[in-house]
N, C-alpha and C positions, 0 to 999 in steps of 0.2 A: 161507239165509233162515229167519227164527226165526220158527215158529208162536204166533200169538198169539191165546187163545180156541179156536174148535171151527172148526176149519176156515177159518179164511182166515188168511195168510200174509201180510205187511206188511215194508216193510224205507223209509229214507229213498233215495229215488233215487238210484243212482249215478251220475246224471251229472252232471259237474264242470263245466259253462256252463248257462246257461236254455236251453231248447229252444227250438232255432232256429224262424222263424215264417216262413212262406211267403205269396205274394198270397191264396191260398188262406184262411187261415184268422185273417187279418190283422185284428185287429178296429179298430173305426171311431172307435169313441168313450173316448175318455181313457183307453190302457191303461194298467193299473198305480195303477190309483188315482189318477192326473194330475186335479186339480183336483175332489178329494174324491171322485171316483166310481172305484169299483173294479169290473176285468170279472169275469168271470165263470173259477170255475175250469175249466177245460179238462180233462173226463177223454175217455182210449180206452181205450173198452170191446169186448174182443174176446174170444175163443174157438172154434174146430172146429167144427165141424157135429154138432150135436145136446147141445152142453155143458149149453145151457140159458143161454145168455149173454139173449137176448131177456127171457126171465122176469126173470132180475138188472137189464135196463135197465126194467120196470115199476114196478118196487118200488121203486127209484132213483127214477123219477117221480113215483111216490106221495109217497115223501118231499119232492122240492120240487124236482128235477134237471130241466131241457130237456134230450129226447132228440131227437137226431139222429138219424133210423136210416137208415144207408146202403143196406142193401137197398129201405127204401118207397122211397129215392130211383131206385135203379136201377130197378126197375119201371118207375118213370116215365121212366126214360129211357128204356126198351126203346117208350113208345108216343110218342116222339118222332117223326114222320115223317123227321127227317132224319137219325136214328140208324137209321130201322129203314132207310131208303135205304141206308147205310153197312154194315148187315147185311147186305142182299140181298146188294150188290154185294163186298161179300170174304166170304161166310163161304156163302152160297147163296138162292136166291130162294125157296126151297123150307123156308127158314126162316121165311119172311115168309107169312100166309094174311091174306088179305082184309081188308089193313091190319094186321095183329097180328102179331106174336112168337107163334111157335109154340114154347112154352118148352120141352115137352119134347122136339122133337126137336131144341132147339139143347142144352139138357140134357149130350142123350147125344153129342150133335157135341162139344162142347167137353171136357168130364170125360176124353176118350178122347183126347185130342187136345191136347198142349201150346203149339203153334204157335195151335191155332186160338183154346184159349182166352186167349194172350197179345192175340189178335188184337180178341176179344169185348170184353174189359177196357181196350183202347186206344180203340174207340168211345165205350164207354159212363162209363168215370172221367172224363174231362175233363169231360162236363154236368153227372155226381153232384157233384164236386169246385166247381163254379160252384152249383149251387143250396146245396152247403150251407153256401158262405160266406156266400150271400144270407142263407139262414135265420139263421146264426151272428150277422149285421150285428144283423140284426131281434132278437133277442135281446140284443145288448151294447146298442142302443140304447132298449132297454125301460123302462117305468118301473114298479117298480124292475126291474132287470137281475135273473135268476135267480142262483142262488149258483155252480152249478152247471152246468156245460153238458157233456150226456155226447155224444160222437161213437160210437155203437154202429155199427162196421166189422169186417165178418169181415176181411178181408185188411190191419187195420191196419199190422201189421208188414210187410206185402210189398208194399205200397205207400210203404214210408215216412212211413205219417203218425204213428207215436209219437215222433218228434224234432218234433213241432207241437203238442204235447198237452203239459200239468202234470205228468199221472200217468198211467199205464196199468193196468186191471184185465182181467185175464185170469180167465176162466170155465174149470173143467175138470173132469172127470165122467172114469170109464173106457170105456173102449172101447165094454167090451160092454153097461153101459148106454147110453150113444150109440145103439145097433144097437136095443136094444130098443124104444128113444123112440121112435127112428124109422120107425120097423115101425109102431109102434101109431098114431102122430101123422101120417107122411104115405104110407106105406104104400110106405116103399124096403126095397129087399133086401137084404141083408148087405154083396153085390160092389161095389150102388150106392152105398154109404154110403161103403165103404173105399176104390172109387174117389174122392167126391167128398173124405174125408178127407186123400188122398196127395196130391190137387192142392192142399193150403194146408202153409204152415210145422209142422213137424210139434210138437206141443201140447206137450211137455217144453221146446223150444225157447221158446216164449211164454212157458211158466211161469217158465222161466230168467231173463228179460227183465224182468219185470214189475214194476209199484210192490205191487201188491195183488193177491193171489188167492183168487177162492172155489171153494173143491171141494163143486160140485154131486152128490155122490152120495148126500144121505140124503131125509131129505124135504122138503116143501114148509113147514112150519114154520121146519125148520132154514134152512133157504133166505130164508126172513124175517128171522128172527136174525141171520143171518150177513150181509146189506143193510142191517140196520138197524146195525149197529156199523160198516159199513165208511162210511156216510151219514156218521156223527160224524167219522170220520178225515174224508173230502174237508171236511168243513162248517172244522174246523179246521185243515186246510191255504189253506182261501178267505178264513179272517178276516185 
């Protein structure tokens, strides 16, 4: 992949068919331009824990992108009564306090734990997966439709939804900036971060993969610049 400009990486998609579409992310109204109305381009947007992938989907938004964000969705799943019933009963009741997800001690249950966190993620993707076609519908059927519709999923790739998506941008920073963000932003430790890092796709892999990449390691400036030229590429892959 040939760098183009200061830090983000670009290439035409290698994949040799359109991306296959699921009930999931099915859109409703005239895909393809069918009867003058065109949808919305479909980006995933993903990256590691603490890339800075969130900042990249603001800026994105600022410029004119619907974002999807899968984590607010997962929240919401977690205060689901019949998801957190689904917690209790396979992952422990002692997850659950007075109506609530007790997040951090499911946190450290799951991160430490492959099974359980296959387990977490089997409850809770099927409702995220349902609201966010909802949300996706309400958007195709907008007037006008955004140009743009970013899907922000950390585990995009491990769940298979970059075969439902236009383009895929991956967010990536080093390590040990990661460790530091995260120190200072939510107050994890080195082991917690590198645990929560080994439980996703490991990030050379992502970057491997990807339509677009921005490396998060300078500043928040550069971090501007570098959204605002990759905004132009999506805007021109939507016309």
């Amino acid at each position: 992949m040939a760098p183009v400009g200061h830090g983000i990486n670009w290439r035409v998609s290698s994949r040799t068919e359109p991306a296959t579409t699921t009930p999931s992310l099915e859109p409703t109204v005239d895909p393809g331009g069918v009867g003058g109305r065109r949808r919305p381009l479909r980006v995933g947007l993903t990256g590691n824990i603490g890339t800075g992938k969130s900042s990249v989907a603001r800026l994105l938004a600022r410029h004119g992108a619907a974002v999807i964000d899968a984590d607010a969705l997962a929240r919401l799943a977690t205060e689901d009564p019949g998801v957190l019933a689904s917690v209790a009963a396979e992952l422990g009741e002692d997850l659950v306090r007075d109506g609530r997800l007790d997040r951090a001690a499911t946190a450290a249950r799951v991160f430490g734990d492959a099974r359980a966190r296959a387990t977490l993620n089997a409850l809770v993707h099927p409702w995220v997966a349902a609201r966010r076609a909802e949300l996706e519908a309400e958007l195709v059927a907008g007037e006008p439709p955004p140009p743009v519709v970013v899907h922000d999923v950390p585990l995009l790739y491990e769940v298979g939804l970059d075969r439902d998506v236009d383009a895929v941008v991956v967010v990536t920073a080093p390590l040990a900036a990661r460790v530091a963000r995260l120190a200072t932003r939510s107050g994890l430790g080195e082991e917690e971060v590198l645990a929560r890092d080994a439980a996703q796709l490991p990030l050379a892999e992502k970057v491997a993969r990807a339509d677009f990449v921005i490396d998060n390691s300078g500043s928040e400036d550069e971090l501007t610049d570098k959204v605002a030229r990759l905004w132009e590429e999506l805007l021109a892959r939507s016309s």
